[in-house]
C-alpha positions, 0 to 999 in steps of 0.5 A: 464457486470461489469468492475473492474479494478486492483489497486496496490499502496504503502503507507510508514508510519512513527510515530509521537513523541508520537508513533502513526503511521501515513501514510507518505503521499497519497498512490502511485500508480502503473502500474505493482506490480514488480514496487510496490515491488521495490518501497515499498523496497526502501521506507522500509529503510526510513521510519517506515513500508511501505506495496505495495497492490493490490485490484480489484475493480468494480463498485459496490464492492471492493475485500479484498487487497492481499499483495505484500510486508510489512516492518515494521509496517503499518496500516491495508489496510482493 
């Protein structure tokens, strides 16, 4: 019997002076996706993109991420 377990996180991102995007610190964690999307919105007016995902993961695989939410530009979650 395998367990997998469901992570939802947020991660904003910002872009240097040059440009280039880059996550605006570690992604967040979250109980719930309401929580997510609520906070992926409030992170979207302050920053250059943010995306809320969730992703199964097992032991010994990970599920591709669904999206909840994304504004703005952000990095590929894959």
């Amino acid at each position: 019997m395998t367990d997998s377990t469901t992570m939802i996180a947020v991660v904003a991102f910002d872009k240097d002076d040059a440009g280039v995007l880059f996550p605006a610190g570690e992604p967040q964690r979250f109980e719930s996706e309401d929580q997510a999307v609520d906070a992926a919105k409030e992170l979207a007016s302050k920053h250059d993109g943010v995306i809320a995902w969730s992703r199964q993961a097992g032991p010994d695989e990970k599920s591709p991420p669904t999206i909840l939410y994304k504004a703005g530009e952000a990095i590929d979650m894959e």
